[in-house]
KELUMGU-236509 format. One line per 4 residues: number of its first residue (from 1); their letters; for each residue x, y, z negated of N, C-alpha, C. Coordinates in steps of 0.02 Angstrom, whole numbers. Layout:
N
NUM) A) X,Y,Z,X,Y,Z,X,Y,Z ~ ... $
//
This chain:
250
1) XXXX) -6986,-6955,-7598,-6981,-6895,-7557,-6926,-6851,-7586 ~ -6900,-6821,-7556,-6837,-6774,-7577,-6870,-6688,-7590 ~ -6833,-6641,-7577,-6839,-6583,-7611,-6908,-6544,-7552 ~ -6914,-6514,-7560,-6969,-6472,-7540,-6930,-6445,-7468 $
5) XXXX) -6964,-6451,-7418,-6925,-6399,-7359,-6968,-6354,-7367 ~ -7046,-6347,-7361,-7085,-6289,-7368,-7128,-6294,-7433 ~ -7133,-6232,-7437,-7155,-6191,-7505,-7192,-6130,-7480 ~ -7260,-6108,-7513,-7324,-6073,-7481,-7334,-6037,-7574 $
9) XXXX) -7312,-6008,-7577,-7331,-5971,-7675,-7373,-5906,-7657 ~ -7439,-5948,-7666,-7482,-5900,-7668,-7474,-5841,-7600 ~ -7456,-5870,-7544,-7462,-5827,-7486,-7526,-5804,-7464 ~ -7551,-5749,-7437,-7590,-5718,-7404,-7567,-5682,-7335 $
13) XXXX) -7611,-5694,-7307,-7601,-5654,-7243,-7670,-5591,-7202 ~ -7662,-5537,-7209,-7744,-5486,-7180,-7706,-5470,-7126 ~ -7726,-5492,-7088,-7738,-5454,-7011,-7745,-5365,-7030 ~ -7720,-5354,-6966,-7735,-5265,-6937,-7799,-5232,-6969 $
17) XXXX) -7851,-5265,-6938,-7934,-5272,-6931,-7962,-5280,-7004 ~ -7933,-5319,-7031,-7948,-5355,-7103,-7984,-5423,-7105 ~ -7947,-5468,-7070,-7970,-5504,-7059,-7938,-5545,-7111 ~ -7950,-5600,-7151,-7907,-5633,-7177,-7898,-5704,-7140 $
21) XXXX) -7833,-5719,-7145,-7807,-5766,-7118,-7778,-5844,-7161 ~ -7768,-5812,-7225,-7756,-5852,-7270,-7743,-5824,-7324 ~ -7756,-5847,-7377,-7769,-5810,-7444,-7740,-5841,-7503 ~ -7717,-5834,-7545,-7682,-5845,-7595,-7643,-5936,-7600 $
25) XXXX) -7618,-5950,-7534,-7615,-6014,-7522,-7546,-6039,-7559 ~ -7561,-6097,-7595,-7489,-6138,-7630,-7491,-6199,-7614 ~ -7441,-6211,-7586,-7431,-6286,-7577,-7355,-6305,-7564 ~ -7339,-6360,-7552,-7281,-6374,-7561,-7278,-6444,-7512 $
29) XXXX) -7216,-6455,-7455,-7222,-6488,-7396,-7141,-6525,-7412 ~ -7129,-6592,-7460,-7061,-6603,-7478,-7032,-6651,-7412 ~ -6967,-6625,-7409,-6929,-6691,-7369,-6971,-6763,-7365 ~ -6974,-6782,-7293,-6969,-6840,-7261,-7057,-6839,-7247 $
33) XXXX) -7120,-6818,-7289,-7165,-6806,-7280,-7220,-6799,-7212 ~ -7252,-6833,-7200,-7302,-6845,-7156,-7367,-6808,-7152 ~ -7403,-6746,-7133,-7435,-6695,-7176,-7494,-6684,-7110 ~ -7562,-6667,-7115,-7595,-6661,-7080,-7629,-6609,-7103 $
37) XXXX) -7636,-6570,-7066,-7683,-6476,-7095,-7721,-6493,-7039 ~ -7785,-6505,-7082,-7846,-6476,-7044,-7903,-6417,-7069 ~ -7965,-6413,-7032,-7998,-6382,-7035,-8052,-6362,-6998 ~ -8095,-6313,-7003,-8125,-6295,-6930,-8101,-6255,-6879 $
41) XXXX) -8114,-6219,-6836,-8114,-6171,-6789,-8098,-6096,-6828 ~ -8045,-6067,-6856,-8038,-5989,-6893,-8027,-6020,-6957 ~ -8023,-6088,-6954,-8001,-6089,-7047,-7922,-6062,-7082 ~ -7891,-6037,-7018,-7828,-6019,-7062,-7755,-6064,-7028 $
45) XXXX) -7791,-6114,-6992,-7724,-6173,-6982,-7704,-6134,-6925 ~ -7713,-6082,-6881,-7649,-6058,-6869,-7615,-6003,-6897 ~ -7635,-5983,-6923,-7611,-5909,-6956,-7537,-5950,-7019 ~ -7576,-6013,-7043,-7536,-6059,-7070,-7460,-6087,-7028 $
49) XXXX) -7479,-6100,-6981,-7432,-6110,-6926,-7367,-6055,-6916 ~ -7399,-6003,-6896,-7392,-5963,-6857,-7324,-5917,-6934 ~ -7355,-5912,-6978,-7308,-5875,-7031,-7260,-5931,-7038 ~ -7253,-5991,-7029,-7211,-6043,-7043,-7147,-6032,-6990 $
53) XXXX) -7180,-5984,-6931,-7144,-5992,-6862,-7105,-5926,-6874 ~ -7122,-5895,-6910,-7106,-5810,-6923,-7123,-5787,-6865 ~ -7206,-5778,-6836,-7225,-5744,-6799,-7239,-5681,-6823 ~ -7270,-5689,-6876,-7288,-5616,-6911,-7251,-5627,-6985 $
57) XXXX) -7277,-5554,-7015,-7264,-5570,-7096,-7336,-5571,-7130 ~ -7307,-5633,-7191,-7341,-5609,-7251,-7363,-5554,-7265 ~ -7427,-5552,-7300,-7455,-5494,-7339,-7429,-5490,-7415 ~ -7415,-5547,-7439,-7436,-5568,-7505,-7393,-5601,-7513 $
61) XXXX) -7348,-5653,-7572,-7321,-5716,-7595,-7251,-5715,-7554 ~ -7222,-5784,-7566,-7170,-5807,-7536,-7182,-5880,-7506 ~ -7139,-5862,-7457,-7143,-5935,-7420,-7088,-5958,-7405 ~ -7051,-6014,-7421,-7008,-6055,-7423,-6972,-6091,-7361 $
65) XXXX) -6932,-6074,-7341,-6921,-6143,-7294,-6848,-6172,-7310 ~ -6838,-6239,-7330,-6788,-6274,-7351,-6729,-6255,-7407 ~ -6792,-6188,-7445,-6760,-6163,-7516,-6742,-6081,-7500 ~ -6751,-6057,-7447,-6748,-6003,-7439,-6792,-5955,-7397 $
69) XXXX) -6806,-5891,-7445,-6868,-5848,-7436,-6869,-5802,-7356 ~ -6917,-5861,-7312,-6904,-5809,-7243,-6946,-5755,-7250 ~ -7003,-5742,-7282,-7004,-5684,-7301,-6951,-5602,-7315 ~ -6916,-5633,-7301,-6841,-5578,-7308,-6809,-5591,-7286 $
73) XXXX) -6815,-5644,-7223,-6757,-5657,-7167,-6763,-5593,-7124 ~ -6699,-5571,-7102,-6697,-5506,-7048,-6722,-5540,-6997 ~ -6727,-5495,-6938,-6756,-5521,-6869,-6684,-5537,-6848 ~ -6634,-5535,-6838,-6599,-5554,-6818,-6574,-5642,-6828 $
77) XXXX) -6601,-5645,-6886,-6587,-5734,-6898,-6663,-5782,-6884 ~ -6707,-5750,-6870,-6760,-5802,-6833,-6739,-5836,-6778 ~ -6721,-5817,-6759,-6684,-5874,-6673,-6667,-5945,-6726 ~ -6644,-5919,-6765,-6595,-5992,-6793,-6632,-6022,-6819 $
81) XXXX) -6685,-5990,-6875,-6748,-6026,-6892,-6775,-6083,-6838 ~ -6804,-6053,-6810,-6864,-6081,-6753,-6779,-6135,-6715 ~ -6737,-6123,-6732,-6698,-6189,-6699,-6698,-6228,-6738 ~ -6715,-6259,-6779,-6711,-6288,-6836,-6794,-6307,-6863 $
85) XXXX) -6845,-6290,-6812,-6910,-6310,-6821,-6942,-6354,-6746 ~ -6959,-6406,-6765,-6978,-6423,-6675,-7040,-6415,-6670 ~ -7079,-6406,-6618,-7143,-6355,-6605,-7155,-6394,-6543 ~ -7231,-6443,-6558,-7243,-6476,-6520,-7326,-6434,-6526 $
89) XXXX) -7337,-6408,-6437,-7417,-6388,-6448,-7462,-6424,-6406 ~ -7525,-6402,-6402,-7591,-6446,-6357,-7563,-6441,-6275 ~ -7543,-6378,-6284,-7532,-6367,-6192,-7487,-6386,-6167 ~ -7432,-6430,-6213,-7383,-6442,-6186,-7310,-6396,-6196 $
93) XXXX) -7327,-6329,-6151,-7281,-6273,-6144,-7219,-6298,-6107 ~ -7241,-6356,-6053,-7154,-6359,-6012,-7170,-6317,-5962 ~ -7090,-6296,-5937,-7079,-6257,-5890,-7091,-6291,-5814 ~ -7140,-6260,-5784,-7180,-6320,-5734,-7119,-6297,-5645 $
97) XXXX) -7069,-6277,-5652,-7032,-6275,-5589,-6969,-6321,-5616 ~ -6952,-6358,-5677,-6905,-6384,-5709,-6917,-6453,-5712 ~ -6850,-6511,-5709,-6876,-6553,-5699,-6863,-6599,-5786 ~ -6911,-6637,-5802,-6911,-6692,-5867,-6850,-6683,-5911 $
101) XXXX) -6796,-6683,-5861,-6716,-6682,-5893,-6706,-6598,-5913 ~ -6734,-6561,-5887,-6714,-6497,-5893,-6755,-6450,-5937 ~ -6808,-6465,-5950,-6848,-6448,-5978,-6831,-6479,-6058 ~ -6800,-6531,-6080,-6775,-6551,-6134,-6703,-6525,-6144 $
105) XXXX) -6675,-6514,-6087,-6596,-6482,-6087,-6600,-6424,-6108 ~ -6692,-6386,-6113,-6692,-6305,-6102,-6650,-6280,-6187 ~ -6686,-6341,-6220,-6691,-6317,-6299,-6625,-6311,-6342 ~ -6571,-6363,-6276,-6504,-6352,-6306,-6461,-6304,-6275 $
109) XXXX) -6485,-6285,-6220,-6453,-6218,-6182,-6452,-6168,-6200 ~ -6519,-6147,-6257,-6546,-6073,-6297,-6478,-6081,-6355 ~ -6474,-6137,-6390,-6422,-6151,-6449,-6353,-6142,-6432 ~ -6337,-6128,-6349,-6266,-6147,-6357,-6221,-6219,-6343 $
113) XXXX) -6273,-6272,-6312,-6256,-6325,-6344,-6200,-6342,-6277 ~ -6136,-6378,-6276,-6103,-6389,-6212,-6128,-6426,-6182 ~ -6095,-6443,-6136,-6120,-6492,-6056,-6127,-6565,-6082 ~ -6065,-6566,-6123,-6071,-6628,-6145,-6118,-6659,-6194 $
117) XXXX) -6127,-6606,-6250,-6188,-6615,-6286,-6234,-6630,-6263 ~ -6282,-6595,-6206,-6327,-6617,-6166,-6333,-6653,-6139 ~ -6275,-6701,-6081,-6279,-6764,-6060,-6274,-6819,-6103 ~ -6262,-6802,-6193,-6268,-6863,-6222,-6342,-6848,-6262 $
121) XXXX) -6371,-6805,-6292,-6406,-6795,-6318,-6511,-6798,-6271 ~ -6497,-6771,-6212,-6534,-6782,-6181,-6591,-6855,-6180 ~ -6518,-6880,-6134,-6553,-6953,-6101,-6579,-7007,-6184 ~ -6547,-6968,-6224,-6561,-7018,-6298,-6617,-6996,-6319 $
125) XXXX) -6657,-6929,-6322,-6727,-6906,-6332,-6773,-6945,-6307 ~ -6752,-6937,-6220,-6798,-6951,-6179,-6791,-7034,-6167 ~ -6766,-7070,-6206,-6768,-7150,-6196,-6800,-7162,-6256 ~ -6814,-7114,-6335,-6841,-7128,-6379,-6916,-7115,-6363 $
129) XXXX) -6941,-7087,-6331,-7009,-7056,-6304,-7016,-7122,-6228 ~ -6975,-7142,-6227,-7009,-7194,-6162,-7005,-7156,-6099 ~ -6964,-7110,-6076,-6979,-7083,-6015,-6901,-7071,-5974 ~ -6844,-7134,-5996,-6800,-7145,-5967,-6796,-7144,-5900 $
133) XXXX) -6865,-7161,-5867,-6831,-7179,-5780,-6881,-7121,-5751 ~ -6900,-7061,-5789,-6935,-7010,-5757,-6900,-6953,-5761 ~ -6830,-6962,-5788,-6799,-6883,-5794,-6793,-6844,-5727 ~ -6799,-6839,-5664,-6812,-6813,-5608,-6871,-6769,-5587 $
137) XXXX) -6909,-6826,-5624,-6991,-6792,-5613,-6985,-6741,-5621 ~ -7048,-6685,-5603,-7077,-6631,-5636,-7152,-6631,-5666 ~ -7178,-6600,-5717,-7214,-6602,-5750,-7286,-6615,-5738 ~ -7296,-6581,-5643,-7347,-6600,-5606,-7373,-6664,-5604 $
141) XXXX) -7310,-6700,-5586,-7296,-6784,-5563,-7306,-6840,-5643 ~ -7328,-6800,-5686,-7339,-6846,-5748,-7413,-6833,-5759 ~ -7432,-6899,-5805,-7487,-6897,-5849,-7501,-6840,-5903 ~ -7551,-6824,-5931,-7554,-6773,-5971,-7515,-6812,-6045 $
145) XXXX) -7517,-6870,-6057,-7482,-6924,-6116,-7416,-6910,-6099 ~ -7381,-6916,-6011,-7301,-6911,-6023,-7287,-6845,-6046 ~ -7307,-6803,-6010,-7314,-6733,-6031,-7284,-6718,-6102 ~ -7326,-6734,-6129,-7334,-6718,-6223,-7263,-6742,-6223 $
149) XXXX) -7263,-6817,-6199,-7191,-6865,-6250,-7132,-6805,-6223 ~ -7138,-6796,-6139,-7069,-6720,-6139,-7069,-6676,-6174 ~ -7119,-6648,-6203,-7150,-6609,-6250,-7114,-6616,-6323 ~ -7116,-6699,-6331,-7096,-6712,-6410,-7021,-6718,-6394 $
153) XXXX) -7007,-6741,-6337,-6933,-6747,-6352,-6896,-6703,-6338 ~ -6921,-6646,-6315,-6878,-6566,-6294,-6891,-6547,-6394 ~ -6945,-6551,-6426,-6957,-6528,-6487,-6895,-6569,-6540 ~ -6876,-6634,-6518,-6842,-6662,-6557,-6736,-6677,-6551 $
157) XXXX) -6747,-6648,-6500,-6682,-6661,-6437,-6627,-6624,-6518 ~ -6637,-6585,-6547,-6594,-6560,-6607,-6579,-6591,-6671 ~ -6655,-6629,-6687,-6655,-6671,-6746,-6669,-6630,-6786 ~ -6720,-6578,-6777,-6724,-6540,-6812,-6747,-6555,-6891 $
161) XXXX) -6765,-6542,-6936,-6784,-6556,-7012,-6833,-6564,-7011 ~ -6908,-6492,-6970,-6967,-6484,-6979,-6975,-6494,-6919 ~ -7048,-6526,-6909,-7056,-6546,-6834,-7139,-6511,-6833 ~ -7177,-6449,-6822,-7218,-6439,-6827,-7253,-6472,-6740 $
165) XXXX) -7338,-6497,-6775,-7367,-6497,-6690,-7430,-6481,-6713 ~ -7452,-6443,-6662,-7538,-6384,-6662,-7573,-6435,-6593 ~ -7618,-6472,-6649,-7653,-6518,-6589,-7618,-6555,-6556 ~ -7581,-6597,-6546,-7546,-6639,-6508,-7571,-6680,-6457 $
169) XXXX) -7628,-6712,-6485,-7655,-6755,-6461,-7754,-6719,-6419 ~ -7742,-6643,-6427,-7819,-6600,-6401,-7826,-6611,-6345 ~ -7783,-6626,-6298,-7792,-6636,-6222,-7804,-6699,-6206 ~ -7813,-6735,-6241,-7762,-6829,-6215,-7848,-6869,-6244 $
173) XXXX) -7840,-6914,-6219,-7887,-6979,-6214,-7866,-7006,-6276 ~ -7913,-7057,-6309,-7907,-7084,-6365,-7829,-7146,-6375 ~ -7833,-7185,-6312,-7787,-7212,-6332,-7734,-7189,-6339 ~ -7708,-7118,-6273,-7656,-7100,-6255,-7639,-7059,-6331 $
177) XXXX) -7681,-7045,-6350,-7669,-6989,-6442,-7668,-7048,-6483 ~ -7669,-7117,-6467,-7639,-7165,-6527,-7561,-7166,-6502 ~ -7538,-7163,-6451,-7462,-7150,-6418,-7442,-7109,-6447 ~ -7472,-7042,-6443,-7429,-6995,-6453,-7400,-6971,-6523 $
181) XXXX) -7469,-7009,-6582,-7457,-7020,-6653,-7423,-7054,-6666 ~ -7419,-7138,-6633,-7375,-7176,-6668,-7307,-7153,-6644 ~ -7286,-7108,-6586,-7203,-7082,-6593,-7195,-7041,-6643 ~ -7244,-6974,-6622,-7223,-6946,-6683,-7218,-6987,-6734 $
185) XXXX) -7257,-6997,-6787,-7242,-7066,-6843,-7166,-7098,-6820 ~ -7146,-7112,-6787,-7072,-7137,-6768,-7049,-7089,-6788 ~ -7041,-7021,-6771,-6996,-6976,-6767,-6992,-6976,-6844 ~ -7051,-6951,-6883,-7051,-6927,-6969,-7004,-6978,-6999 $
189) XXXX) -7015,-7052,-6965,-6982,-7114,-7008,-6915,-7106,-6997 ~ -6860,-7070,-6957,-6807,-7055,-6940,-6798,-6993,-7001 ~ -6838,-6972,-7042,-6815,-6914,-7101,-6849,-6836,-7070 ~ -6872,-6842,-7016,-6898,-6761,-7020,-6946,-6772,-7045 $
193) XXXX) -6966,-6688,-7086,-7020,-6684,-7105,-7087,-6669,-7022 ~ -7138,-6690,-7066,-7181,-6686,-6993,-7252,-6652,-7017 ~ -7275,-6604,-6990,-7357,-6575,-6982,-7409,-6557,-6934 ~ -7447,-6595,-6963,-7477,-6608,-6889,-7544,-6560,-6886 $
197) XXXX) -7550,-6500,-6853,-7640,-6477,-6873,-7664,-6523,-6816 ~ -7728,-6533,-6831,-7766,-6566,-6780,-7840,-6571,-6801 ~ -7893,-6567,-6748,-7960,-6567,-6764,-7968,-6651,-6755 ~ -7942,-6702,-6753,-7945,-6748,-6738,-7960,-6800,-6794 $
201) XXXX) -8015,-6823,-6829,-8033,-6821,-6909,-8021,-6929,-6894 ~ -8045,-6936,-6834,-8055,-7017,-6838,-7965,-7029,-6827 ~ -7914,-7002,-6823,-7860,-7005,-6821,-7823,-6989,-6878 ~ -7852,-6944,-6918,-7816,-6948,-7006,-7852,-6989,-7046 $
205) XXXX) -7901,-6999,-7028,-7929,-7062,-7064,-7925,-7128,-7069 ~ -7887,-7137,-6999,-7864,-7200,-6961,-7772,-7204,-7004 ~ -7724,-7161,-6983,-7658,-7144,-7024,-7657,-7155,-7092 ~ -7708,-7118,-7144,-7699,-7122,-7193,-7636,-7080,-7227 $
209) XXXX) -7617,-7033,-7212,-7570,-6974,-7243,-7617,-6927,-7270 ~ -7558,-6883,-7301,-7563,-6815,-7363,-7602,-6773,-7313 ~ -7665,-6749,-7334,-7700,-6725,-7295,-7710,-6650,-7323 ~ -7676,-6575,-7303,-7710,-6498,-7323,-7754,-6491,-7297 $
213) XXXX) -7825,-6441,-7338,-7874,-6433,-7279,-7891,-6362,-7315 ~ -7899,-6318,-7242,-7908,-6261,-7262,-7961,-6251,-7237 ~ -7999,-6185,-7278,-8068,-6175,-7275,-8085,-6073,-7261 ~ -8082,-6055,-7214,-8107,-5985,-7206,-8049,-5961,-7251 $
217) XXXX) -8009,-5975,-7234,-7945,-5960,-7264,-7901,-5981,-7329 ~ -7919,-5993,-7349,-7921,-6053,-7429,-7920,-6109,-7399 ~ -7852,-6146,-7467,-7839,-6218,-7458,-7885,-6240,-7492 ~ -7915,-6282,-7492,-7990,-6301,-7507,-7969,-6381,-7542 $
221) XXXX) -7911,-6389,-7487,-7907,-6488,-7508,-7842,-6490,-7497 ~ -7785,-6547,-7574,-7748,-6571,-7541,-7720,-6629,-7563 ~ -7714,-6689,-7523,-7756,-6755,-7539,-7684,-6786,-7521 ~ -7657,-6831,-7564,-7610,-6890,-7534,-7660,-6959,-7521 $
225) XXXX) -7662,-6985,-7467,-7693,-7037,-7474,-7664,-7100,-7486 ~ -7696,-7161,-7498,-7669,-7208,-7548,-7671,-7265,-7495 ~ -7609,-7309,-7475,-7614,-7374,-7432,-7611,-7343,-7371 ~ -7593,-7381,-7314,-7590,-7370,-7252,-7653,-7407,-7217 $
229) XXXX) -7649,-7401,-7159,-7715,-7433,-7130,-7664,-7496,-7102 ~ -7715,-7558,-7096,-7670,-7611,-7044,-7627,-7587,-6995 ~ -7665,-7562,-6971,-7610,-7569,-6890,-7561,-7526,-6893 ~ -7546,-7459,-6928,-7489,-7435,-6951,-7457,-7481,-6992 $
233) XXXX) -7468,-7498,-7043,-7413,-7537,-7083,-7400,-7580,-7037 ~ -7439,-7632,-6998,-7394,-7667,-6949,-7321,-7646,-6907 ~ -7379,-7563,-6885,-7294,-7514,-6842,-7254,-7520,-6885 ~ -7272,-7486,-6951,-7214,-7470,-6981,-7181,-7543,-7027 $
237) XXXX) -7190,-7593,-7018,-7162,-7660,-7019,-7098,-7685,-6977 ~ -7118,-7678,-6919,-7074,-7683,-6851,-7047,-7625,-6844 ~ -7049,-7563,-6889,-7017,-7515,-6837,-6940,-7507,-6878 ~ -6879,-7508,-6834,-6814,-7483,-6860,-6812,-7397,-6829 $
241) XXXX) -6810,-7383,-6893,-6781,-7287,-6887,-6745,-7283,-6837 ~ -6665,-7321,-6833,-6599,-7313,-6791,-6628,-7348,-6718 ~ -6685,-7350,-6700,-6691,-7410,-6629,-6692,-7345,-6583 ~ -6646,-7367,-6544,-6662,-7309,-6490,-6703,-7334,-6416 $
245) XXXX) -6733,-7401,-6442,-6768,-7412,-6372,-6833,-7375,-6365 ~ -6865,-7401,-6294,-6928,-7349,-6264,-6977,-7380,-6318 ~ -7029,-7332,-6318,-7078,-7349,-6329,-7138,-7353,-6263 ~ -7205,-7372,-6259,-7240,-7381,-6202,-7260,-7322,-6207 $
249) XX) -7253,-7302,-6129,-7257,-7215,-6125,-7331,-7220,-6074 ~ -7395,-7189,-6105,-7476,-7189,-6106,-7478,-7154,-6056 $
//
């Protein structure tokens, strides 16, 4: 694994109210890393999230992202942050009057990106996610599984470093959330770092990755696990990083 993109030194976070949200948390999230934060219902995994996103600030500590303290980033340089983080959530969040192609085009249009960028960068997302012959569609006209994959590939269309996702798989049927893991898992094996919160326990158990677990605000657990399970090491046997073909889209 390479250098640390995120770093958590002893962060805290109190709500308005006094609520705590997370409390003296350290951990450390290095390059190329595969990472699963769980927990219960208020344990902290979004407040965890959410300071990662520079929604709010810290109370307490420093927090790291790729060696530098956003804790003291101005508001003016968050745009660039959060371009440089891909943010895959439960609901999806596509723009439901936009169509497959445009809704992945949205993320390079905020950046600046030219015409041309987009007609090459696009159709290469959306053929890595399996949803090459649906760029027309709109979001109505898909499965709640294609959904997500426009989802992952509007999140990935940059190549971003950190690829955060909050539940990915909360809406979706069992098989369709083995789809949507084994891309992601594609994506991390291409070098982004990847984190996944999820209440989904027969699915990190099944993976076998570095597991945080936070507890009423406290990191409580943080576990590298040892060996892969069969049927991943099989994926990741057959899988080439550089393949840009489809995968079967659930």
């Amino acid at each position: 694994m390479g250098s640390p993109v995120v770093e958590f030194d002893h962060v805290t976070k109190i709500y308005d109210d006094g609520t705590v949200g997370l409390e003296n948390a350290t951990t450390a999230i290095r390059q190329g890393e595969f990472v699963f934060l769980v927990g219960p219902t208020g344990c902290g995994k979004s407040t965890f999230i959410r300071l990662l996103m520079k929604e709010f600030e810290a109370t307490e500590g420093t927090l790291m992202i790729a060696g530098r303290d956003i804790t003291k980033l101005s508001r003016d340089r968050i745009p660039f942050l959060r371009r440089n983080i891909g943010a895959v959530f439960q609901d999806f969040k596509l723009l439901p009057n936009r169509t497959v192609y445009d809704n992945v085009a949205y993320s390079l249009l905020v950046t600046g990106a030219s015409r041309a960028e987009i007609r090459q960068k696009v159709p290469h997302s959306l053929r890595l996610v399996g949803l090459s012959t649906k760029l027309h569609n709109y979001p109505d006209q898909l499965s709640g599984g294609e959904q997500q994959r426009v989802s992952i590939a509007r999140a990935f269309v940059n190549h971003p470093p950190l690829m955060i996702c909050d539940e990915p798989t909360g809406n979706l049927d069992p098989e369709t959330s083995l789809g949507i893991m084994q891309l992601i898992y594609r994506i991390n094996r291409t070098g982004t770092t990847v984190l996944v919160a999820t209440h989904d326990k027969g699915m990190v158990d099944r993976m076998k990755r570095r597991v945080i677990e936070l507890k009423d605000g406290h990191l409580v657990r943080d576990e590298r696990a040892a060996g892969y399970t069969s049927e991943f090491n099989a994926y990741a046997a057959d899988l080439d990083p550089t393949n840009e073909g489809e995968l079967r889209a659930s």
